[in-house]
C-alpha positions as CSV (number, residue, x, y, z in Angstrom):
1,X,-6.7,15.3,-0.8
2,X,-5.1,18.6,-0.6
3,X,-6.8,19.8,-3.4
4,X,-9.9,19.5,-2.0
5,X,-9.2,20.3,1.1
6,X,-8.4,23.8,0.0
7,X,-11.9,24.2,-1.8
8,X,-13.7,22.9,0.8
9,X,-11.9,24.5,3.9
10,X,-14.2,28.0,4.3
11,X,-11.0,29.6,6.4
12,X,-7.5,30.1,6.2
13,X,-5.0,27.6,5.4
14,X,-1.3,27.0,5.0
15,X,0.5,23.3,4.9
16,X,3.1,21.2,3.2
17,X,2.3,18.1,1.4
18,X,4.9,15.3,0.6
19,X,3.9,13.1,-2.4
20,X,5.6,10.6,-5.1
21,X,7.7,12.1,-8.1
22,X,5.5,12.8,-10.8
23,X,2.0,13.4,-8.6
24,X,2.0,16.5,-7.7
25,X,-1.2,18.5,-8.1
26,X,-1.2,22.5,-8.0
27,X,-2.5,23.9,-5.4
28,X,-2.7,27.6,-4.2
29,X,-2.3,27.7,-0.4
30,X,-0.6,24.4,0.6
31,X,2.6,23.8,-0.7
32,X,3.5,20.5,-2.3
33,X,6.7,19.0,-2.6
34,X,7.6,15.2,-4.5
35,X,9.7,12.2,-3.1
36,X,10.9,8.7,-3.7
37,X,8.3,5.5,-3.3
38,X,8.5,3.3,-2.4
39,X,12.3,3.4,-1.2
40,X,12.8,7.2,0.9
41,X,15.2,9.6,-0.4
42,X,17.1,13.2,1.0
43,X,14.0,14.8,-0.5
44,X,11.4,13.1,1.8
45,X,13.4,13.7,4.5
46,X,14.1,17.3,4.1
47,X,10.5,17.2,3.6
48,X,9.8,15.1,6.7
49,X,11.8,17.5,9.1
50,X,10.6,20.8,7.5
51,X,7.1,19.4,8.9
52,X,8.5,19.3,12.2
53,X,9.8,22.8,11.8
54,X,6.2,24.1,10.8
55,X,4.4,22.9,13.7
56,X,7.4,23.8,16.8
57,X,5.6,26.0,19.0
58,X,1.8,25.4,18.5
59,X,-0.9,26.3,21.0
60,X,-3.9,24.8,21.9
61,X,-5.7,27.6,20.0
62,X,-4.4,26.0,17.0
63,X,-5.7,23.3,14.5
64,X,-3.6,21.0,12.8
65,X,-5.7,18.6,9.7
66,X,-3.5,15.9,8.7
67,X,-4.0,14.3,5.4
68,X,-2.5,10.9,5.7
69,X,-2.6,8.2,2.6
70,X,-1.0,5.3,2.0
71,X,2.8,6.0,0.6
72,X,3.9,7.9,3.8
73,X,6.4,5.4,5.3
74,X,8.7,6.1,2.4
75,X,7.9,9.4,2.0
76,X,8.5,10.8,5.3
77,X,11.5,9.2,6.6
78,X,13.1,10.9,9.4
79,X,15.5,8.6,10.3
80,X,15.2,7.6,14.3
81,X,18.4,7.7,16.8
82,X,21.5,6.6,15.7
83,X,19.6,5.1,11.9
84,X,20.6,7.0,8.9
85,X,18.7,7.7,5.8
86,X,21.2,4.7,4.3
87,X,20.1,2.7,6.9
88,X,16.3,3.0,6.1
89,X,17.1,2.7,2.5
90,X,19.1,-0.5,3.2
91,X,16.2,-2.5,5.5
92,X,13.3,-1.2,3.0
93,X,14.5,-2.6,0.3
94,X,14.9,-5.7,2.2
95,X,11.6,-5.6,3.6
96,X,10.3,-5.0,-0.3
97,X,12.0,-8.8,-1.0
98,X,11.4,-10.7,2.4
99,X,7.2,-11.5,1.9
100,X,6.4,-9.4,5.0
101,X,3.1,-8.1,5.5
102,X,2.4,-4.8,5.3
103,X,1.3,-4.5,8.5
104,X,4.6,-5.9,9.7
105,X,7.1,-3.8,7.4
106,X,5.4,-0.6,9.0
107,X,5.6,-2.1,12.5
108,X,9.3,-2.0,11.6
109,X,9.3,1.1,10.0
110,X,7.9,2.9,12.8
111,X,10.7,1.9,15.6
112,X,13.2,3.2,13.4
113,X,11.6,6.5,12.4
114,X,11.3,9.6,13.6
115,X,8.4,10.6,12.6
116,X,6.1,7.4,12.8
117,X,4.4,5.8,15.5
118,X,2.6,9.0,17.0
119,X,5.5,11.2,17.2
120,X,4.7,13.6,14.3
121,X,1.2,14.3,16.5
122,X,3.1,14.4,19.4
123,X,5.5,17.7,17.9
124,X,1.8,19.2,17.5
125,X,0.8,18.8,21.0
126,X,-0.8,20.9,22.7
127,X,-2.4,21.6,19.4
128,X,-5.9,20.3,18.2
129,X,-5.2,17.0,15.2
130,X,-7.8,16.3,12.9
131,X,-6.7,13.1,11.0
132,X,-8.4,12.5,7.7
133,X,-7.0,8.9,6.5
134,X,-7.7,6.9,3.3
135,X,-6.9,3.2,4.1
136,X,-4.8,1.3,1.9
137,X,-3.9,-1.3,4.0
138,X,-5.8,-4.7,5.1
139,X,-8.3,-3.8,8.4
140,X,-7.7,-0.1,8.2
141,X,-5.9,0.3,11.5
142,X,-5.0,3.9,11.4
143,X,-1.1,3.0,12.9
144,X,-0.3,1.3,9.8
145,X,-1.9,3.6,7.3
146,X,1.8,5.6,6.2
147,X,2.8,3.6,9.6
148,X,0.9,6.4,11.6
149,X,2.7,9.3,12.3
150,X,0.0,11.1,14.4
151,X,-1.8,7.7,16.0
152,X,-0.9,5.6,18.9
153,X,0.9,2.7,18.1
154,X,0.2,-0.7,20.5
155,X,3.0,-2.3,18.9
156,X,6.2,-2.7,20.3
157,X,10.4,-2.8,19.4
158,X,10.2,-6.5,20.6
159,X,7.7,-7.0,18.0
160,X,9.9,-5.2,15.3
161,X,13.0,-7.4,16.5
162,X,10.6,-10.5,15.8
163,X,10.0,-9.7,12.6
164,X,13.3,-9.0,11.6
165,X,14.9,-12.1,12.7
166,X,11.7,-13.7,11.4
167,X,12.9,-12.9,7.5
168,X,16.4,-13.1,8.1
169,X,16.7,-9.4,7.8
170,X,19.9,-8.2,8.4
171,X,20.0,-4.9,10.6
172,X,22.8,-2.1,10.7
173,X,24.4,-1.7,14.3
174,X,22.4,1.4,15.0
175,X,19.4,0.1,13.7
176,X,20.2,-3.1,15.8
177,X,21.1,-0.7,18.6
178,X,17.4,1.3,18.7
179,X,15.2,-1.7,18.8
180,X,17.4,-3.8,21.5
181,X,17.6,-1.2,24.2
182,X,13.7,0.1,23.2
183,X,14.8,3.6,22.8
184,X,12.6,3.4,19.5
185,X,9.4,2.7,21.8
186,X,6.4,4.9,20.1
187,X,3.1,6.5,21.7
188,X,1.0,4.2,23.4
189,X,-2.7,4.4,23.4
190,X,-3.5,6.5,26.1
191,X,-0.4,9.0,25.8
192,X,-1.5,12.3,27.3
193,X,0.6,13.8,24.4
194,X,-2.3,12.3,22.2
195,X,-5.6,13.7,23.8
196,X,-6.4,16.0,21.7
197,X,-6.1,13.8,18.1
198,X,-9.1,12.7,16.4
199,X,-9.2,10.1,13.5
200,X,-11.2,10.4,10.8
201,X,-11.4,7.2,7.7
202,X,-12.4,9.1,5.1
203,X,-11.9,6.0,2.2
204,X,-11.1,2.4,2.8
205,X,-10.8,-0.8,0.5
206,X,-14.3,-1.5,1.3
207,X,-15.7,1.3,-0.3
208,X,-13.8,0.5,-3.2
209,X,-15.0,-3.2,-3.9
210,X,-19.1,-1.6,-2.8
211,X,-18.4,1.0,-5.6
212,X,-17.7,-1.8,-7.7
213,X,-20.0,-4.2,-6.9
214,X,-22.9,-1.2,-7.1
215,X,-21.4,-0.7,-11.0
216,X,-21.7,-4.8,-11.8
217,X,-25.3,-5.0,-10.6
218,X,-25.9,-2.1,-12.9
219,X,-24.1,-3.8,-15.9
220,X,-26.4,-7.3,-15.0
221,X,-23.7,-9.2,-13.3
222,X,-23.8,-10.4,-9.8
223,X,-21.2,-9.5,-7.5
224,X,-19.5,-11.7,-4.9
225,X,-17.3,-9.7,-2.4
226,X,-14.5,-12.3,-1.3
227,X,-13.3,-9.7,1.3
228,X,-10.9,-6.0,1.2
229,X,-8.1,-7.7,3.7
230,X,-6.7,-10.5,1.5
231,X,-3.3,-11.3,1.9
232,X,-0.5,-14.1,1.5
233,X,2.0,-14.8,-1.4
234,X,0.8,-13.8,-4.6
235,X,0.6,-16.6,-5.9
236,X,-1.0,-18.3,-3.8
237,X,-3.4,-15.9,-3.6
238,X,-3.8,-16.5,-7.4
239,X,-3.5,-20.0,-7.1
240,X,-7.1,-19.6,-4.9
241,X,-9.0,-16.9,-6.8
242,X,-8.5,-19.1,-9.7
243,X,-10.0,-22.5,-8.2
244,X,-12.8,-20.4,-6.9
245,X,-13.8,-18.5,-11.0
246,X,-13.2,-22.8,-12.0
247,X,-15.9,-24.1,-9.5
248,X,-18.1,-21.0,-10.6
249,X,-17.6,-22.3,-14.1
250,X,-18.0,-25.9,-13.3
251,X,-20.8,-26.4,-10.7
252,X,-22.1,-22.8,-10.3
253,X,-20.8,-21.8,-6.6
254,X,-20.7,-20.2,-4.6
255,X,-22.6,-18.0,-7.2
256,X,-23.5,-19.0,-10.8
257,X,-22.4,-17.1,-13.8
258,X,-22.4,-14.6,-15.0
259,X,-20.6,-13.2,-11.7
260,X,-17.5,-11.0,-10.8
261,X,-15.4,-11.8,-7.7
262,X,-13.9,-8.9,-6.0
263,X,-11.3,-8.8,-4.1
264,X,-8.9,-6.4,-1.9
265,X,-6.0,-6.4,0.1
266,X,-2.2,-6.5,-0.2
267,X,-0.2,-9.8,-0.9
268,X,3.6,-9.8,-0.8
269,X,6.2,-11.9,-2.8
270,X,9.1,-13.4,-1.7
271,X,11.5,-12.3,-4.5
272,X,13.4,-14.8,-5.4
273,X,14.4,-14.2,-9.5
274,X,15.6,-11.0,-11.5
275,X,12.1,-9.6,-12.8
276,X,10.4,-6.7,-12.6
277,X,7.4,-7.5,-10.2
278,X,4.7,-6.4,-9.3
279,X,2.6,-7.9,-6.5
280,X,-0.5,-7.7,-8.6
281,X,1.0,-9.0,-12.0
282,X,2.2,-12.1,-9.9
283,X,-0.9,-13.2,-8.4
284,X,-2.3,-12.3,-11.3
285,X,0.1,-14.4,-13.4
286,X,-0.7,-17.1,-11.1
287,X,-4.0,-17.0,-11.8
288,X,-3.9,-17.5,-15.4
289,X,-1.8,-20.2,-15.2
290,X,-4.6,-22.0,-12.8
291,X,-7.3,-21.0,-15.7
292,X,-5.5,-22.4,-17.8
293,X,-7.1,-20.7,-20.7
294,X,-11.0,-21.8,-19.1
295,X,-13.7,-20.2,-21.6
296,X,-15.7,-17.1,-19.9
297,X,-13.2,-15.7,-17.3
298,X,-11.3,-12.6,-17.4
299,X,-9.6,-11.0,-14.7
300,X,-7.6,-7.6,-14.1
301,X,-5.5,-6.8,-10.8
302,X,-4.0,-3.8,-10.1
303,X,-2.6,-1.5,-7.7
304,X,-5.3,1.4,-7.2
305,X,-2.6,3.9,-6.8
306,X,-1.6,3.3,-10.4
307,X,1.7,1.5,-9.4
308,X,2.4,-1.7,-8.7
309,X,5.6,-2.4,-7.3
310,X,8.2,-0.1,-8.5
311,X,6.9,0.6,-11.9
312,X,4.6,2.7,-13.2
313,X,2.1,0.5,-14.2
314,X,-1.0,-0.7,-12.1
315,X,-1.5,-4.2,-13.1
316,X,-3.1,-6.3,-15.9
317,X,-5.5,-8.1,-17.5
318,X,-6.3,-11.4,-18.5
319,X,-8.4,-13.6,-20.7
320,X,-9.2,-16.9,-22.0
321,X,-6.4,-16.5,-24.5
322,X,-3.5,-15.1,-22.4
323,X,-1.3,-18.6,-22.2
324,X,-1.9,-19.6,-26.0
325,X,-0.4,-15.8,-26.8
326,X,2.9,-16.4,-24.4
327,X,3.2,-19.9,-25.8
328,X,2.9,-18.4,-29.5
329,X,5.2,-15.4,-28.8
330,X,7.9,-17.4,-27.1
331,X,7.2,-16.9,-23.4
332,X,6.8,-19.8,-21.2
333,X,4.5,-18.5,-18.4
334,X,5.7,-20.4,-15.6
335,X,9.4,-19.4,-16.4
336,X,8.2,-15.9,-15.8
337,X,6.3,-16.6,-13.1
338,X,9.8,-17.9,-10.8
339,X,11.7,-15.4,-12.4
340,X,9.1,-12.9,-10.5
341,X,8.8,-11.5,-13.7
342,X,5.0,-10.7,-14.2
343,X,5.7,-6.7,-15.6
344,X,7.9,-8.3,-18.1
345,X,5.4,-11.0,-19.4
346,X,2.3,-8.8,-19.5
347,X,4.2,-6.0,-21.4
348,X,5.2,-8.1,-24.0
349,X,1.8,-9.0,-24.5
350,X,0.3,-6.0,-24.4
351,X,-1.8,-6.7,-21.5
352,X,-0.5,-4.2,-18.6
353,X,-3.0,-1.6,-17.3
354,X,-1.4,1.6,-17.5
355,X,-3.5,4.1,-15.4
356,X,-1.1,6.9,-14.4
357,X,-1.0,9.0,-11.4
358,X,-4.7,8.0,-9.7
359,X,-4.5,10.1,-6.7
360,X,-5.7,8.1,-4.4
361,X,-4.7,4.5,-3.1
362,X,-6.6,1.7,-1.3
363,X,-4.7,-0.9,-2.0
364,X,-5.0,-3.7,-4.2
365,X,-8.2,-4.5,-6.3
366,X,-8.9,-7.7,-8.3
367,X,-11.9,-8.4,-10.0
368,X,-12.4,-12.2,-12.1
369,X,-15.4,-11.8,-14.2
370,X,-16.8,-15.1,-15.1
371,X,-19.7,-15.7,-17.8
């Protein structure tokens, strides 16, 4: 985004741009610096407060462009009152385990930050925001994209409290401390401090599974676009997509072969074993396990930013021979499966999909082709 930003933007330009370790991109004008994701390090937040130092004293002559992708909640953590950079560390990685939504771990996130929830656009006030967003989370609401540091956020600490105590989440006194007495409270739509942002979706999950879907029709196969805000255990989710490619195969619906079923979104998983992860591998894991080795379906999932999870790898693929080669090579599928181990199985195989640094990210994309 910064990138082309620069070659597009006819005028002068400066800016800093926080992005993950190892996805950096040179640029000439705007400055880029690399951070931890998906858990926040001292490097995002010396980022994250030198932001704040570079728009102190703004006018309203000025412009401010924010580039805003998904990613930001880890990398920009400026911790809120009385929360440390420990403390965000801590409740992250237990947001990571507890099979929380996305939209709820950044409803979270926000209330302890101070950053998120409108506040970074707030620091730019009386200043001009122009907020360019690509979407990676399900129903593109711009206070959850990077948790929305320069959006209003109609959310609430009470809500961040239920969520908490929903998944058993354990909260450090000053974390506690924030959301009880509401001194976390974000913008609210409406917030004078806010009048002068404008918010701009630039890329969504949508687009994504439409690009697709344009590129199957050209190849002779008929797309079915099962939606671009899927969520749930993923598993489950697997468990689904998996009876729907069987009744495609058996009975022709709801479209007959050959199709491809797309799919977006963001499921979660309830970590329970040792494994690796991902998200992705798991429901897509799942999903092979439905099959069952059916003739005519393959399927890949993975994580359009190139990671899924914490490793560097997007996702996988599947086909109708995926279960006889883990039986054959000593790997019982379902044991990997509870052991939330779906990295692990598929790189034994040989089967992960290794992209490396995309740079871009909306969200999850899953596509069962069935013939």
């Amino acid at each position: 985004m910064a990138q082309a930003f620069e070659r597009h933007w006819p005028g002068p330009v400066e800016g800093l741009v926080v992005t993950r370790y190892g996805y950096a991109v040179p640029c000439e004008r705007i400055e880029i610096v690399e951070a931890a994701h998906p858990v926040p390090d001292e490097a995002g937040e010396a980022a994250a407060r030198r932001l704040f130092e570079r728009v102190a004293g703004l006018t309203a002559d000025d412009l401010v462009v924010c580039l805003i992708s998904g990613g930001g909640s880890s990398l920009l953590p400026v911790p809120g009152a009385g929360v440390t950079l420990a403390d965000k560390q801590a409740i992250n990685r237990a947001l990571l385990k507890s099979g929380a939504t996305i939209s709820e771990m950044n409803c979270v996130r926000r209330h302890l930050s101070g950053i998120k929830g409108g506040r970074l656009a707030a620091a730019c006030a009386p200043a001009r925001v122009v907020n360019l967003l690509i979407s990676d989370v399900p129903g593109d609401q711009p206070c959850d994209i990077a948790s929305g540091p320069t959006v209003a956020d109609p959310s609430t600490c009470a809500d961040a409290l239920d969520i908490v105590r929903r998944y058993g989440i354990e909260l450090p006194e000053g974390a506690r401390r924030l959301l009880e007495s509401g001194a976390g409270e974000t913008l609210k739509p409406g917030d004078a401090r806010l009048a002068r942002v404008e918010t701009h979706l630039i890329a969504t999950p949508q687009m994504a599974l439409e690009a697709a879907a344009a590129v199957a029709r050209e190849a002779g196969v008929a797309p079915l676009l099962l939606g671009d805000r899927i969520e749930g255990e993923a598993r489950d989710v697997g468990k689904v997509l998996g009876g729907i490619a069987l009744q495609v195969r058996a009975h022709g619906q709801p479209a007959p072969a050959p199709c491809v079923l797309l799919s977006g979104g963001e499921t979660t998983v309830t970590v329970r074993g040792q494994g690796r992860g991902g998200r992705n591998v798991e429901c897509l894991l799942s999903l092979a396990i439905t099959l069952d080795g059916a003739e005519g379906v393959h399927a890949l999932a993975g994580d359009t930013d190139g990671v899924d999870g914490q490793e560097e790898i997007a996702g996988a693929l599947i086909g109708p021979d995926t279960l006889a080669r883990a039986w054959a090579a000593g790997m019982p599928p379902r044991a990997h499966l509870d052991d939330n181990d779906g990295h692990g199985f598929f790189e034994r195989l040989g089967d992960s999909l290794i992209t490396g640094p995309t740079l871009t990210n909306v969200n999850d994309f899953r596509a069962i082709l069935v013939l």
